[in-house]
C-alpha positions in Angstrom: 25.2 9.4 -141.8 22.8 6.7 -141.4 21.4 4.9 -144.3 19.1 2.2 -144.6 20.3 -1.2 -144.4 17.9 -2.7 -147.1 20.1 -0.6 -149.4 23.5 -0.8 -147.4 25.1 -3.9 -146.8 28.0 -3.3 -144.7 31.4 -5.4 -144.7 30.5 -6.0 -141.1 26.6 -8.0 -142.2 28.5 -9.9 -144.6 31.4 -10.8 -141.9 28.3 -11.6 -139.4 26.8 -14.2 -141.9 30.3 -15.7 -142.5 31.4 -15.7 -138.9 28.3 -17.7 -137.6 28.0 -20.0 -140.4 31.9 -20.9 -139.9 31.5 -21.7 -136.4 27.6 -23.2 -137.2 26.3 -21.1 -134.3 28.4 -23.6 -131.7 30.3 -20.6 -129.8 26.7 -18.4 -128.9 25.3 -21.6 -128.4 27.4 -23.4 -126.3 28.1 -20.5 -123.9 24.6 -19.9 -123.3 23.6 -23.9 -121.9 23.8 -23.7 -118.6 25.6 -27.2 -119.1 28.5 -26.1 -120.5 29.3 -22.4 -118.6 31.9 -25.2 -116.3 34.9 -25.0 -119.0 38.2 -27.4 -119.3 40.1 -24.0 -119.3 39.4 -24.6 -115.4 39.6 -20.9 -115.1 37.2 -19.7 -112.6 35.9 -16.9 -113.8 35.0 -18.9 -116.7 33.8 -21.5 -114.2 31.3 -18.9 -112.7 27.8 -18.8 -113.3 24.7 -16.8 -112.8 22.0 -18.2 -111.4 19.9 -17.7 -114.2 18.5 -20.1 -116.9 20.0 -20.2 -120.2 17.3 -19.0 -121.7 17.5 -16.1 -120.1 16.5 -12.4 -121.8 18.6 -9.7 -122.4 16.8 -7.6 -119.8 17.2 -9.9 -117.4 21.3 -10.4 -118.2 21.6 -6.5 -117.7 20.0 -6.8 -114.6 22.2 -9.5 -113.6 25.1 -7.5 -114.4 24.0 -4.6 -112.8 23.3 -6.5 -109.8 26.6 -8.5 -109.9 28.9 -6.0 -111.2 32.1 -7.8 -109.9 31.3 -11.0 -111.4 32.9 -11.6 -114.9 30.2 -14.5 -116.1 27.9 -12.0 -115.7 29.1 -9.5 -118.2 30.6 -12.2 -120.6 26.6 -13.6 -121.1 25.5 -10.3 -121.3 28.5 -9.6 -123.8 27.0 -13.0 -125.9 23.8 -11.8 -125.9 24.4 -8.6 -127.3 26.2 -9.9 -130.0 23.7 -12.6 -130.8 21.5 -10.1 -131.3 23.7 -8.3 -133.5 24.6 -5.3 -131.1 28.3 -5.3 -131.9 29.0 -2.0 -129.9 27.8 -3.0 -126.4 28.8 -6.8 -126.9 32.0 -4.9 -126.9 31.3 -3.5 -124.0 30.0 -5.7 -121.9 32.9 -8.4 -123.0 35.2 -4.9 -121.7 34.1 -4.9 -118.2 34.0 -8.8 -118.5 38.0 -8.5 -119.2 38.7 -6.1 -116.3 37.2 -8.6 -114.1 38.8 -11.5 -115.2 42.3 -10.1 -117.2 43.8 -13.7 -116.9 40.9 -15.3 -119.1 42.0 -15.6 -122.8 38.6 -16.6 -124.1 37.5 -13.3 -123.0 39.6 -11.4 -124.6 39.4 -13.1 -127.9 35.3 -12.8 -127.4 36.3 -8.7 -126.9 38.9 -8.7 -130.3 36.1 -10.8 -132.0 33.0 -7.8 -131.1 35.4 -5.2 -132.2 35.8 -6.6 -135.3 31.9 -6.6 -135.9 31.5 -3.6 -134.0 33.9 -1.6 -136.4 32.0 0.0 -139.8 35.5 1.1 -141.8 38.5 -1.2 -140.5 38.4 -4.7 -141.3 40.7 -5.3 -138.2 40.6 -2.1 -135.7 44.0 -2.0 -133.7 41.7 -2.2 -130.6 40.9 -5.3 -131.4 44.5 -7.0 -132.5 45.2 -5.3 -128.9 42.6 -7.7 -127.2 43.6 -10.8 -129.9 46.9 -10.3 -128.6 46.0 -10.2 -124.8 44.5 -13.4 -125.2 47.3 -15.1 -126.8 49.5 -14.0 -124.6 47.6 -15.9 -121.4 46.8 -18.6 -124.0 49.0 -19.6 -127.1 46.4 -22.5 -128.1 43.4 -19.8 -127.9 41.7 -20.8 -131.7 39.9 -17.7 -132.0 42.7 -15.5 -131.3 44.6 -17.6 -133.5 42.5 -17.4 -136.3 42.2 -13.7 -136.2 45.3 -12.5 -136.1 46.1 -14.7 -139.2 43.3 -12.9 -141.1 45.6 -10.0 -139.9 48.5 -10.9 -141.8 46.7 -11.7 -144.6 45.1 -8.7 -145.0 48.1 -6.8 -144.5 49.8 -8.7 -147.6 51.5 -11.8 -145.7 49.8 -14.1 -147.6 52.3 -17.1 -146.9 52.4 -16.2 -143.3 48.1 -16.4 -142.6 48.3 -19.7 -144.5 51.3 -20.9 -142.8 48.9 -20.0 -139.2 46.0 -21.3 -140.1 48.0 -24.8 -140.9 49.2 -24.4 -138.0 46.0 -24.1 -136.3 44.6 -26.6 -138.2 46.8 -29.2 -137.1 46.4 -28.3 -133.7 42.3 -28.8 -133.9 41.0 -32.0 -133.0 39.8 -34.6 -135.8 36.3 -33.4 -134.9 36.6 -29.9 -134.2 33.8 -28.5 -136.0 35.2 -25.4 -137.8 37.9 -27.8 -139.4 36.0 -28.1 -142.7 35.7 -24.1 -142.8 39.0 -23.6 -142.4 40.7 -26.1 -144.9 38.5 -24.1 -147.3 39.7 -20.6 -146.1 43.3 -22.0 -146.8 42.4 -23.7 -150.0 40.5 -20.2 -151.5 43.3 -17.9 -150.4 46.2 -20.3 -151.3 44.7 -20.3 -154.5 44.2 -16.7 -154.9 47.6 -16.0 -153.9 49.5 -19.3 -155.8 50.2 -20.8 -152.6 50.9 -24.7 -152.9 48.7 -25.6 -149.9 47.8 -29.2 -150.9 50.6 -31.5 -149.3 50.9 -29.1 -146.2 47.0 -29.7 -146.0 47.7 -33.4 -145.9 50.0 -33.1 -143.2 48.3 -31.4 -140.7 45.2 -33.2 -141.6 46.9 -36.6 -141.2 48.3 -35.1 -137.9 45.0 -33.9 -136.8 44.6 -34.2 -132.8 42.1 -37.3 -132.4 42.6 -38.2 -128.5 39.6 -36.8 -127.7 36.3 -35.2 -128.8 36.5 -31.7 -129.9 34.0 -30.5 -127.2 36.7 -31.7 -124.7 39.7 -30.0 -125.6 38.6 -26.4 -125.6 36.9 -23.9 -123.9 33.4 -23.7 -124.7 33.7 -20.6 -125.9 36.6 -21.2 -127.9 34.6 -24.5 -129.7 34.2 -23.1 -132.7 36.0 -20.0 -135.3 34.0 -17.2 -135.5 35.9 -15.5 -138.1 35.0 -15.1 -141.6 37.5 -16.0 -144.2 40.5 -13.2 -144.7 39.9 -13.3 -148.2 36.1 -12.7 -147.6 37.0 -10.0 -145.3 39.1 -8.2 -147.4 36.7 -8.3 -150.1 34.2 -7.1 -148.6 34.7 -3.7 -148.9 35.2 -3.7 -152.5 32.7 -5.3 -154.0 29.3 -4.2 -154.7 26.1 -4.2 -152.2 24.7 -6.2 -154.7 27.3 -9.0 -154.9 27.8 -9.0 -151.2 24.4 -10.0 -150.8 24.4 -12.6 -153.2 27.5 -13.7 -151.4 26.0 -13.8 -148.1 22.6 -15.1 -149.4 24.2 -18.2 -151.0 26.0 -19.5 -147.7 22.6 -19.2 -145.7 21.2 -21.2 -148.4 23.2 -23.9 -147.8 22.8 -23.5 -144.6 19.1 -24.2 -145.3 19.9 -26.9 -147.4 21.9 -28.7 -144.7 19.0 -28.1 -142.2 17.0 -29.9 -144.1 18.9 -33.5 -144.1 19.8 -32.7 -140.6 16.5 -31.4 -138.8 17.4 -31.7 -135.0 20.5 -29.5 -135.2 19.2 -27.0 -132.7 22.4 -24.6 -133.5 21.8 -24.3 -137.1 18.2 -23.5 -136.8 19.4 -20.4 -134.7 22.1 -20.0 -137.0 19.8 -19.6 -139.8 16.9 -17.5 -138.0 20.6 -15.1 -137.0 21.4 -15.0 -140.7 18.5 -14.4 -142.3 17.5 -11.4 -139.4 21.0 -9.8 -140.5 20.1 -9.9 -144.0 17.0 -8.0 -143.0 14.4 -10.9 -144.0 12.0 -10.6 -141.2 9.5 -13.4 -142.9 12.0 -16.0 -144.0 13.4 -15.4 -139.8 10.0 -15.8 -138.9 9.7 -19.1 -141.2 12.8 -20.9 -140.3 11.7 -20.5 -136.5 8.2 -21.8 -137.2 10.7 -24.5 -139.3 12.7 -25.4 -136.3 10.0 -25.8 -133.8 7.9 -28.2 -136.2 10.9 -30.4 -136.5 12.2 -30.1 -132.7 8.5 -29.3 -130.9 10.2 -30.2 -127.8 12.4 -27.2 -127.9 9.9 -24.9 -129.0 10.3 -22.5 -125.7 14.4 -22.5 -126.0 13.7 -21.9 -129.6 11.1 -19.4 -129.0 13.6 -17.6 -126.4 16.6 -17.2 -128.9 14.0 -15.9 -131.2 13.3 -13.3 -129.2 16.2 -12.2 -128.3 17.1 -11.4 -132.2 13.9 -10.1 -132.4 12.0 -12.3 -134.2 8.5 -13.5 -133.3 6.2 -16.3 -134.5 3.2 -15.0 -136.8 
């Protein structure tokens, strides 16, 4: 039965706020600059490109893929868009036929995993998407999104020791400037906490081992630039607590999201982020603010600005 959502606040809303404010909107972004579709994965369907802008609709990505069916950049734009705009389901989708084009790509298959997490209402962690998590580390071992994921598995399956123990793991693999590092010390801290797991001098080490050879943005895939996941303990929680706290919950991180925006005006990402966040929370006028926000501090994006708007939906007054 549908219900409304300003009275339901599904897990999955809460896990949409926490996933983009982890990764500060850098994965959506950075796929969609026409800049940075050329990866260092060097795969080539990841190298591909359609030739359209970046600020390209969402009608005009399914026309692309229904005009290029065979070609997997296609599909995996198409698949970003539709989860930018929060259309879980057919992100899933598109990121399917995106896969079946390109089966060798891990990024795509941890971009699938990832839209059948969001796309799922009851389970947390559907088994179709451990199934695509696991496809992707199988091509790629280093994959951070896969990675991150499947920790959240075990933690939420009661291997408390064994997510922490991962998520050190991937934290000492992440370059010094990698720019979900932050987020994820915390998720270790809060669920080594919860759980009376001693995580301080293991934190030490893998920060003091942190991978600083080269910029973040280098090392990875740009689609893999950033942790998209939520925390496990978030996730977990979830679907326990009431609509009422889960909106506080949600509502407090897109404040300080807000709060950060203003100290640090020109971050293009965030602003997005923000207008994303405070769509999902279903608060068309404080969306429509933070867009007439973001284009009075950064006028000279105001059409990319404008166009990402748009495609979640959101319009200036």
């Amino acid at each position: 039965m549908t219900q409304p959502t300003t009275t339901i606040f599904r897990p999955q809303r809460i896990a949409l706020v926490l996933a983009g404010l982890v990764a500060a909107g850098a994965v959506g972004a950075a796929i969609l600059r026409g800049d940075e579709v050329n990866t260092a994965s060097g795969n080539a369907a990841m190298a591909a490109s359609t030739s359209l802008p970046a600020s390209a609709s969402i009608d005009d990505l399914e026309k692309a893929a229904k005009d290029t069916p065979k070609d997997s950049a296609a599909w995996q734009r198409l698949g970003l868009a539709y989860f930018e705009a929060a259309r879980f389901a057919e992100a899933a989708n598109a990121y399917g036929k995106a896969t079946e084009l390109a089966p060798g790509t891990a990024v795509l298959w941890s971009a699938l995993g990832e839209a059948r997490v969001m796309a799922s209402d009851r389970d947390p962690m559907p088994p179709q998407a451990v199934s695509a998590f696991e496809k992707a580390i199988a091509i790629d071992p280093k994959d951070p999104r896969s990675r991150y994921f499947m920790a959240v598995k075990r933690d939420l399956s009661g291997d408390h020791q064994g997510a922490v123990d991962d998520w050190l793991a991937l934290l000492k693999d992440s370059p010094a400037d990698a720019p979900w590092r932050a987020d994820l010390v915390r998720t270790i801290e809060q669920v080594g906490k919860i759980h009376q797991i001693d995580v301080a001098d293991k934190l030490a080490a893998a920060n003091s081992k942190a991978a600083s050879s080269a910029p973040a943005g280098a090392s990875l895939p740009a689609a893999a630039r950033g942790i998209p996941g939520p925390s496990a303990q978030d996730l977990a929680n979830a679907s326990r607590i009431a609509p009422g706290e889960q909106r506080n919950m949600a509502e407090g991180m897109v404040s300080r999201l807000e709060q950060r925006l203003e100290s640090d005006p020109s971050n293009i990402d965030g602003w997005i982020m923000l207008m994303r966040s405070r769509r999902t929370l279903d608060q068309p006028e404080k969306a429509q603010k933070a867009l007439t926000d973001a284009i009075a501090a950064n006028p000279g994006k105001a059409d990319y600005l404008r166009q990402q708007a748009g495609m979640l939906g959101i319009r200036e007054k």
